[in-house]
Residue frames as qw, qx, qy, qz and C-alpha x, y, z in Angstrom:
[[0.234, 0.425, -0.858, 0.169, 15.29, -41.19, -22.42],
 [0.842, -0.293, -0.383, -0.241, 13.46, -44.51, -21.27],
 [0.411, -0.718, 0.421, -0.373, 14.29, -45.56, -17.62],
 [0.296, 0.363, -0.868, -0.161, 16.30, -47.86, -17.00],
 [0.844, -0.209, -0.225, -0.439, 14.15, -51.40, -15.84],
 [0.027, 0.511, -0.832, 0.213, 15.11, -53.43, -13.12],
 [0.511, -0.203, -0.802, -0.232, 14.16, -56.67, -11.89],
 [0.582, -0.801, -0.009, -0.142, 12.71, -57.23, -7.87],
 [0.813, -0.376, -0.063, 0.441, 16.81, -58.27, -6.96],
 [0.012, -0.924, 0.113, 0.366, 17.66, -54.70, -8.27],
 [0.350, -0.514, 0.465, 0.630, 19.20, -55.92, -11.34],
 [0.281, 0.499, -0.017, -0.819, 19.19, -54.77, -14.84],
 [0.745, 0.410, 0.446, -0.279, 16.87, -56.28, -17.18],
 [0.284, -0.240, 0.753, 0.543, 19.02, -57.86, -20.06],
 [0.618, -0.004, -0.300, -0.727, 16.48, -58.52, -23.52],
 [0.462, -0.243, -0.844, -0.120, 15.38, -61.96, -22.28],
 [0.113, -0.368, -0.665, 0.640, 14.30, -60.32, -19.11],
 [0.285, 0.329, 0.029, -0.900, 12.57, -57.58, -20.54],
 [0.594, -0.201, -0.615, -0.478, 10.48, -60.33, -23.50],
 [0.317, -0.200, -0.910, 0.178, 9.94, -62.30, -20.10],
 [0.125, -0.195, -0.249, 0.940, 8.57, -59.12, -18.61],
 [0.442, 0.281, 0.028, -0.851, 6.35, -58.16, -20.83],
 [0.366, -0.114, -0.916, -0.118, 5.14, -62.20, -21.50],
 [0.073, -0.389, -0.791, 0.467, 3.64, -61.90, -17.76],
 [0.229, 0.188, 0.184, -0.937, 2.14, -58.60, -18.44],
 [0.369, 0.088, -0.545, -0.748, 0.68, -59.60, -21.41],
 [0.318, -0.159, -0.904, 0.238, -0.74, -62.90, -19.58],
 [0.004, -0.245, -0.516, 0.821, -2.06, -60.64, -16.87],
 [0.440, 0.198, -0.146, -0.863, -4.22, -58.04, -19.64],
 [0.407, -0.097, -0.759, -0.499, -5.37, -61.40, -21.77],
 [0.197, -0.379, -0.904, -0.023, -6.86, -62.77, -18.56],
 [0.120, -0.520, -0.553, 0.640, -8.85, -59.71, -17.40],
 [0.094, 0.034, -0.507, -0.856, -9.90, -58.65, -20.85],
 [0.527, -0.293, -0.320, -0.731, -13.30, -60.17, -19.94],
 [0.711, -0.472, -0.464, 0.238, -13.37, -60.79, -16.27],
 [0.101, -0.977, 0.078, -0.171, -12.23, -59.17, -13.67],
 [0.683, 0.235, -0.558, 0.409, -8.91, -58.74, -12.06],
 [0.673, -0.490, 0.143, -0.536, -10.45, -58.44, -8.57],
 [0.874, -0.195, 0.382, -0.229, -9.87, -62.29, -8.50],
 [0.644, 0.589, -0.473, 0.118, -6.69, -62.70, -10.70],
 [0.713, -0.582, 0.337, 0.196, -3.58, -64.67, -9.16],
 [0.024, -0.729, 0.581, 0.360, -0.05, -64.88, -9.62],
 [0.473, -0.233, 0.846, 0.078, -0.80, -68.54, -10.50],
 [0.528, 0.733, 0.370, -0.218, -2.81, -67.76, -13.15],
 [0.046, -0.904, 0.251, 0.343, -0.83, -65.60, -14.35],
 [0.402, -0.425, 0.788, 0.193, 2.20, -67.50, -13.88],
 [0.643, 0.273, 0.715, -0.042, 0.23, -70.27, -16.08],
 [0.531, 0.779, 0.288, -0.172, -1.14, -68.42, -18.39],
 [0.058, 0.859, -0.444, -0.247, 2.79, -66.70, -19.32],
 [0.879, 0.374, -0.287, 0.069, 3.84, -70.38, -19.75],
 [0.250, 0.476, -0.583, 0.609, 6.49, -69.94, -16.35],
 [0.517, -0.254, -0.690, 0.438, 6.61, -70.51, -12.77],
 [0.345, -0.916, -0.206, 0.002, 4.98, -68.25, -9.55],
 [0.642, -0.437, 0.221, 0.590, 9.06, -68.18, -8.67],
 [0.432, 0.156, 0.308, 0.834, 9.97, -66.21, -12.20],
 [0.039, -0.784, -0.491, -0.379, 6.81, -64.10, -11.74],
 [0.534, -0.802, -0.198, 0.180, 8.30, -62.92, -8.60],
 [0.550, 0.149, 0.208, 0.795, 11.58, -62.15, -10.41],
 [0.271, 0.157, 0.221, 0.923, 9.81, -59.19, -11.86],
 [0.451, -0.543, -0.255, -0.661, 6.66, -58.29, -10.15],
 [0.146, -0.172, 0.719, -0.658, 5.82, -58.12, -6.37],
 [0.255, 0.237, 0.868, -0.355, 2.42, -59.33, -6.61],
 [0.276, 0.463, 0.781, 0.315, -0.54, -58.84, -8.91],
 [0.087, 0.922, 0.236, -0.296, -1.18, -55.39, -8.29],
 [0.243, -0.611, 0.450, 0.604, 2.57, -54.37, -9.37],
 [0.311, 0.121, 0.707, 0.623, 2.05, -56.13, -12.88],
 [0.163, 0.786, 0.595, 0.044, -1.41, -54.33, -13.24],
 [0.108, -0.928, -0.132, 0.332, 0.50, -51.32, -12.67],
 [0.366, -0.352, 0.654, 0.561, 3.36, -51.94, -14.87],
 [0.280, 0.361, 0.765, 0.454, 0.85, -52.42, -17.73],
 [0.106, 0.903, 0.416, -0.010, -1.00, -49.21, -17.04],
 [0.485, -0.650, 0.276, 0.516, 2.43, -47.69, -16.89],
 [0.379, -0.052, 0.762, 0.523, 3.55, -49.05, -20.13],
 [0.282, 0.670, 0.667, 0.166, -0.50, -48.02, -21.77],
 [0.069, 0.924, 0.283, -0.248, -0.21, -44.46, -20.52],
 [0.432, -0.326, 0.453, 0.709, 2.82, -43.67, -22.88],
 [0.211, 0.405, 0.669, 0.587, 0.78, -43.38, -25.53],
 [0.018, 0.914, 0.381, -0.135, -1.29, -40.53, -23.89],
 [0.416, -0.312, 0.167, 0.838, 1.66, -38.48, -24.98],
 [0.150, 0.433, 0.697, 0.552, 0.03, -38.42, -28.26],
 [0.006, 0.856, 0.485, 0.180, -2.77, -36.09, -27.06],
 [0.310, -0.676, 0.118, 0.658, 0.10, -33.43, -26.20],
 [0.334, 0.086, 0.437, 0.830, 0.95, -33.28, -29.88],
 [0.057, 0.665, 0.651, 0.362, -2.74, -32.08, -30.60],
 [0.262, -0.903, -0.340, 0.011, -2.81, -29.82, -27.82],
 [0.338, -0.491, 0.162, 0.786, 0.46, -28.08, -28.08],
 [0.246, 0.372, 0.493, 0.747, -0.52, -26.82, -31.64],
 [0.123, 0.160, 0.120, -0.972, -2.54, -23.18, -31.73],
 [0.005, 0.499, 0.838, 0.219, -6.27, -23.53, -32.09],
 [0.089, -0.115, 0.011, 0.989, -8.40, -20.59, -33.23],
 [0.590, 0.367, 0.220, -0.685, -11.66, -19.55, -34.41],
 [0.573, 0.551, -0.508, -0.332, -10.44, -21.18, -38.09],
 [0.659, 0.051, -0.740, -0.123, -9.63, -24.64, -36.77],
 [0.322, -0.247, 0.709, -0.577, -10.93, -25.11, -33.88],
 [0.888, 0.194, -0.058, -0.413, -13.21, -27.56, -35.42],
 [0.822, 0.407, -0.380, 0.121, -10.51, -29.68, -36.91],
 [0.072, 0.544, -0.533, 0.644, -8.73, -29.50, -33.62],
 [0.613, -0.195, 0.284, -0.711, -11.28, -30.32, -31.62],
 [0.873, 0.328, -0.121, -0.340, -11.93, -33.24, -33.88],
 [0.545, 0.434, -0.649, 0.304, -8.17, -34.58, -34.18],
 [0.178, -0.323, 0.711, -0.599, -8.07, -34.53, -29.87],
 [0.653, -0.057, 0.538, -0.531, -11.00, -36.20, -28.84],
 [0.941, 0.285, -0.112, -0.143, -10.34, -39.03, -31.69],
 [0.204, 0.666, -0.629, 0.345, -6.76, -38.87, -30.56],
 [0.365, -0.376, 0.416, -0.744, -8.18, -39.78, -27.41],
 [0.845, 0.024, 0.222, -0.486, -10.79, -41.87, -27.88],
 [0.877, 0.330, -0.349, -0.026, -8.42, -44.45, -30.03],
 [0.162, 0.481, -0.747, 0.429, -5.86, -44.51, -26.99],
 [0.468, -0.192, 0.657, -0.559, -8.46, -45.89, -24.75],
 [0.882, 0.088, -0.018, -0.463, -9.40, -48.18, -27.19],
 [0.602, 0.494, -0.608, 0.154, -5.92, -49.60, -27.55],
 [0.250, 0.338, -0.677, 0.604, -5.79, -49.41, -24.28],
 [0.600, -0.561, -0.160, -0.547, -9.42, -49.65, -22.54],
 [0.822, -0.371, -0.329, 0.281, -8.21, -53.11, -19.86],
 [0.466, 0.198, -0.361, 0.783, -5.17, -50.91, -18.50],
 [0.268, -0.504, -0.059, -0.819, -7.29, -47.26, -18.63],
 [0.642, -0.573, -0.353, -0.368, -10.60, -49.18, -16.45],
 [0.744, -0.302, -0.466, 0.371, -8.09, -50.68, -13.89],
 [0.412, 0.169, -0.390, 0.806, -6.22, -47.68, -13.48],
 [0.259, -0.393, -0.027, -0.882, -9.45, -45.61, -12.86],
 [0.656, -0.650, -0.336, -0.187, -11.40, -48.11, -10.74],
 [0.657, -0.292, -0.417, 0.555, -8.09, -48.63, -8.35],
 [0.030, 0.151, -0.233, 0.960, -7.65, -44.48, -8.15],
 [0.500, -0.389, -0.439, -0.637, -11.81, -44.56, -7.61],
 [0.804, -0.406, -0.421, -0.108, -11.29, -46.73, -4.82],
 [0.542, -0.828, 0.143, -0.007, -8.75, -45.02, -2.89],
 [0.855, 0.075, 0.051, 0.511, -5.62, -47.06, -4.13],
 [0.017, -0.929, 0.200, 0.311, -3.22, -43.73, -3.34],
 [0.433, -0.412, 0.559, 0.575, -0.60, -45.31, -6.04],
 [0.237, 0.394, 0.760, 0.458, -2.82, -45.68, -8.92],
 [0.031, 0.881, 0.453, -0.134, -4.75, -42.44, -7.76],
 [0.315, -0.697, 0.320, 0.559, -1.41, -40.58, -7.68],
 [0.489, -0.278, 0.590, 0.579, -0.78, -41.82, -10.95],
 [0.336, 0.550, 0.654, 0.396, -3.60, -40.97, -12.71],
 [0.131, -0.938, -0.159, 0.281, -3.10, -37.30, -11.34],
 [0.361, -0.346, 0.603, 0.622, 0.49, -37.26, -12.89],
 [0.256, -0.045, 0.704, 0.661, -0.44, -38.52, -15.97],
 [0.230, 0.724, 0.544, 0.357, -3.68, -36.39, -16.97],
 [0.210, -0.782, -0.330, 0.485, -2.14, -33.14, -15.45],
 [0.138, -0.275, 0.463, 0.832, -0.18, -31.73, -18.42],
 [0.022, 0.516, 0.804, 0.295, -3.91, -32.94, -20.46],
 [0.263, -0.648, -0.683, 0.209, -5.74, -30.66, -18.20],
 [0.126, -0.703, -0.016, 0.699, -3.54, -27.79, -17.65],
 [0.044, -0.136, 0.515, 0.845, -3.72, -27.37, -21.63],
 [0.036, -0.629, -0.776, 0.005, -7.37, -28.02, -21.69],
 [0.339, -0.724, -0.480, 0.362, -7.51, -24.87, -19.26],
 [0.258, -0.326, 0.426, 0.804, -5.10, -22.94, -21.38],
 [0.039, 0.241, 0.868, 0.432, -7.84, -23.95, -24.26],
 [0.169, -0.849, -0.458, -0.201, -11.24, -22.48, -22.79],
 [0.165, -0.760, -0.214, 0.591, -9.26, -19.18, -21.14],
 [0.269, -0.206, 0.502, 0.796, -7.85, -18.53, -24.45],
 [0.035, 0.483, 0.814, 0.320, -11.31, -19.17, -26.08],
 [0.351, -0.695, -0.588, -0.221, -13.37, -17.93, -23.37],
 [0.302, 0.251, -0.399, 0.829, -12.03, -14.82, -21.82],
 [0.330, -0.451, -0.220, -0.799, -15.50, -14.28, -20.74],
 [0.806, -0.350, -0.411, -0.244, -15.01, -16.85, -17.78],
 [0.257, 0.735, -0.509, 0.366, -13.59, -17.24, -14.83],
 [0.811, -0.207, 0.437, -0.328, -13.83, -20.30, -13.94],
 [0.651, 0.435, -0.572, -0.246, -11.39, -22.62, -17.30],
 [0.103, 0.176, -0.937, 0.283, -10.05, -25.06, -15.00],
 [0.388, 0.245, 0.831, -0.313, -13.28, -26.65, -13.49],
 [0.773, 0.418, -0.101, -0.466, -15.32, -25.88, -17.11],
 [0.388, 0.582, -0.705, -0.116, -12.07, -27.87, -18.70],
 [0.187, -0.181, 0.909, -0.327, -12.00, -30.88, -15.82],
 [0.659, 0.156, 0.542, -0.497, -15.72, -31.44, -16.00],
 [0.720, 0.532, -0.061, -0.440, -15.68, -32.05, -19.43],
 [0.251, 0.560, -0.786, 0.074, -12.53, -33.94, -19.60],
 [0.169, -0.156, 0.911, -0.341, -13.62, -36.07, -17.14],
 [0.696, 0.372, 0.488, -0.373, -16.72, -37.01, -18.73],
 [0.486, 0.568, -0.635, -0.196, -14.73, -37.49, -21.97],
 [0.051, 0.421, -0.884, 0.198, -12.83, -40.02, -19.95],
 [0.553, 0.066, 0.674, -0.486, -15.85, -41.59, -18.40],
 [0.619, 0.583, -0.184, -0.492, -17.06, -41.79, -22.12],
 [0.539, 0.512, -0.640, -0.194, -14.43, -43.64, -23.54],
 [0.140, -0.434, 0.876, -0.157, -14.35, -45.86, -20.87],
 [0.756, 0.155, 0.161, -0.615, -17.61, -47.31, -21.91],
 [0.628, -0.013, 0.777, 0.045, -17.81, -51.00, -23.19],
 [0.264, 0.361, -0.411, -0.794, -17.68, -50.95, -26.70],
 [0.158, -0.222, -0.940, -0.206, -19.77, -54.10, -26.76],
 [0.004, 0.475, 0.596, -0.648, -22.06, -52.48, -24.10],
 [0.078, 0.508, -0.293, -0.806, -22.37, -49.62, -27.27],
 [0.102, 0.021, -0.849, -0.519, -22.85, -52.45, -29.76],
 [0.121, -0.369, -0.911, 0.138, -26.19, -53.21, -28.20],
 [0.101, 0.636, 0.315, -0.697, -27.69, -49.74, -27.89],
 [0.555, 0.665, 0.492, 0.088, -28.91, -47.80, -31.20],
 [0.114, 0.942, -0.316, -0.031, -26.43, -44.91, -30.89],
 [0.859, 0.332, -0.162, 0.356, -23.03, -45.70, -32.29],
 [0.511, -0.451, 0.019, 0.732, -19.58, -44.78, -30.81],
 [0.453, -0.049, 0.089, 0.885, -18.94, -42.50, -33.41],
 [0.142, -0.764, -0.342, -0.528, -22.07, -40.45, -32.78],
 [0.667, -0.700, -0.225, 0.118, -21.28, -40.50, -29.24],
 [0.519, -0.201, 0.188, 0.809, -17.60, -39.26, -30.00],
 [0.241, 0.491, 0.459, 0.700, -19.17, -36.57, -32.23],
 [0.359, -0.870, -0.178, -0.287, -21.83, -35.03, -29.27],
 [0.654, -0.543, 0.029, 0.526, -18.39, -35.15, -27.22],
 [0.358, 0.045, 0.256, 0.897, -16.56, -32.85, -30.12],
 [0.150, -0.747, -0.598, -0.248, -19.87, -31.04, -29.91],
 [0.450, -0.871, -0.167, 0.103, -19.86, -29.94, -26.20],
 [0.657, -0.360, -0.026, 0.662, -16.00, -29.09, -26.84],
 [0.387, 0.308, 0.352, 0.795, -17.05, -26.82, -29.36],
 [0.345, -0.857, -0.359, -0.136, -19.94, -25.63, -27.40],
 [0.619, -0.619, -0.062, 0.479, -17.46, -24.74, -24.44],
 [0.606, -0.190, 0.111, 0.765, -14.62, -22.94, -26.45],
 [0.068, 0.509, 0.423, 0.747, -17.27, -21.11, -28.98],
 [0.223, 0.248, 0.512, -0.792, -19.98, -20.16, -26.45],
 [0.736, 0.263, -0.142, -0.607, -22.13, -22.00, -29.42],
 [0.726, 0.010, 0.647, -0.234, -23.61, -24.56, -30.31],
 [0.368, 0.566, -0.634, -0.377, -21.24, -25.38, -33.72],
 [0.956, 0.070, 0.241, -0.155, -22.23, -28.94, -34.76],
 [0.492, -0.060, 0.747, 0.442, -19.20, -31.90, -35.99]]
């Protein structure tokens, strides 16, 4: 069940509120798609949506709240990497598993890379609402990760911080510039491949190649 949206005068968002809503966001992502938003304003913003600083306030306290409303709105789609990882993965597809997550993955942060970077530099930097939130929304990721190498790897005892490091250097992965990528000699989808690599490395205790 979606929650319900209000506005900042605590009332509910009819559909012209909710296209106006998601007008500013959109505004917001287009101008920090290649710049930062370090040095964004509401008047920008405002501008860029085609409205006033006065309607921006309608539905956003200030330029952090949209930034968070749009990483809000991006991480829905990490649901997706629950379907992959609720399913049973064994000796017999753990390949094809393996493979299906970490492309699962890797195409959410492209859909989504401007949201993803903000959410991680502001938790990086201490922001405790954006740090909080990226704990929330990779902990159900994680604890099935961890579920993933003890099942594998009864021989450890230690799944939760094998599972995190690697996760979190997944994440660091994808957050890479894919132009940044374009310019080197290794492609993304070799680099997504030595990442389905080391997951196979981890769950097998070998070194099973994509």
């Amino acid at each position: 069940m979606e929650r319900e949206l209000l506005n900042k005068h605590g009332q509910k968002m009819g559909r012209k509120g909710l296209i106006m809503r998601k007008r500013i966001m959109d505004a917001a992502l287009g101008l920090i798609r290649d710049a930062s938003y370090k040095d964004l304003t509401v008047a920008e913003v405002a501008s860029e949506a085609s409205t006033s600083t006065s309607t921006f306030y309608v539905y956003f306290s200030d330029i952090e709240d949209v930034l968070f409303a749009c990483v809000e709105e991006a991480d829905q789609d990490l649901n997706q990497i629950m379907d992959v990882l609720s399913q049973d993965w064994c000796a017999e597809n753990r390949a094809e598993k393996v493979s299906e997550f970490v492309d699962a993955y890797m195409k959410i942060w492209k859909k989504h890379s401007v949201e993803l970077r903000v959410r991680n530099q502001e938790a990086d930097q201490g922001n405790p609402r954006f740090l909080q939130y990226r704990l929330e929304s990779t902990r159900d990721i994680i604890e099935s990760l961890e579920q993933k190498v003890a099942q594998a790897r009864p021989d450890t005892d230690n799944p939760l911080s094998l599972a995190l490091v690697l996760f979190t250097s997944m994440e660091r992965l994808a957050g890479v510039n894919y132009r940044a990528i374009g310019q080197t000699r290794i492609s993304r989808k070799k680099l997504n491949n030595a990442m389905k690599e080391l997951w196979l490395m981890l769950l097998s205790g070998s070194g099973n190649s994509v």
